[in-house]
N, C-alpha and C positions, 0 to 999 in steps of 0.2 A: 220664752217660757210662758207669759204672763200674756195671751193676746189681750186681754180687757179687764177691766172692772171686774165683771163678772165672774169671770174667773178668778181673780184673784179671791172675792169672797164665798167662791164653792171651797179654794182650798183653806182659808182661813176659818171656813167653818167647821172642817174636818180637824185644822189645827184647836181649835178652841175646844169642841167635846172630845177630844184626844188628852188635852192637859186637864177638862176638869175629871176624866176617869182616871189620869194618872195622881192627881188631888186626890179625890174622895178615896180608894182604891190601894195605892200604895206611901202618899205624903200623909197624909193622917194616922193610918195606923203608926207608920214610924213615929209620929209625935205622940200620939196618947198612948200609947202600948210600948213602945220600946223607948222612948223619950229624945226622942230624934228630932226636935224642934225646926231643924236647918230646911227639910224636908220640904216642909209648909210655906216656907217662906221663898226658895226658891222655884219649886212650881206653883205658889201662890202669884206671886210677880208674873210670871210666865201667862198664866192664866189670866191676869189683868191687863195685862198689854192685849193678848188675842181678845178677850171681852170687848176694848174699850176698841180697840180695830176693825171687829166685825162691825160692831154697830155704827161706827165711822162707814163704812164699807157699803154697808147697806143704807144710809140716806145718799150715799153719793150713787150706786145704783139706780134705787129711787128716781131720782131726779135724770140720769140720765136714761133708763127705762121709761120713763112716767110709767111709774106704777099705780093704781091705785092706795090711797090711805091703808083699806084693811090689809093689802098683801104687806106694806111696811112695817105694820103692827104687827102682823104674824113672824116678819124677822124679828122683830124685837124680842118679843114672847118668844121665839125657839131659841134664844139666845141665854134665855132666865130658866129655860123645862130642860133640866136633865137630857143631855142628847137630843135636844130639838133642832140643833143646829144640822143634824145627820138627817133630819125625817121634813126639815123644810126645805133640804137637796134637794131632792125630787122634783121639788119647782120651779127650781132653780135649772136644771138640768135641763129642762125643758126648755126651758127661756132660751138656756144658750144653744140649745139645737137648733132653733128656729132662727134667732140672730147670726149663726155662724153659714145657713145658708145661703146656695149663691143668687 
């Protein structure tokens, strides 16, 4: 399923802005509006493992890309922007088209 690295942090990036719009979206309202606490807490968790995975994900990357510093920083940063982990795909995508060539 997983040929690389790479891959695996395209799809864990899609994982990660998937949980925090199902966080902001539908686990929240359930706790402030309908008082549905459980909500929060279990795509909260959820959200924190893909967080702290992605960014694991992307210095292992990194290093085995050699990236430059700022394209690493820019994972970082799409990791903390609202859906940035969807909109730093893109260069991501690329990457792996070029790597996966023969």
């Amino acid at each position: 399923m997983l040929k690389n690295k790479l891959s695996a942090l395209r799809i864990i990036g899609f994982a990660e802005a998937a949980s925090w719009l199902l966080l902001l979206l539908i686990a929240m309202p359930l706790k402030y509006i309908w008082m549905k606490p459980l909500a929060v807490k279990i795509v909260g968790w959820i959200h924190g493992i893909l967080f702290i995975t992605y960014i694991t994900l992307a210095l292992l990357v990194a290093k085995e890309h050699k990236w430059k510093f700022s394209k690493l920083i820019n994972a970082f940063i799409s990791a903390f922007v609202p859906l940035g982990t969807y909109f730093f795909d893109s260069r991501l995508k690329k990457e792996q088209l070029e790597f996966n060539k023969p």
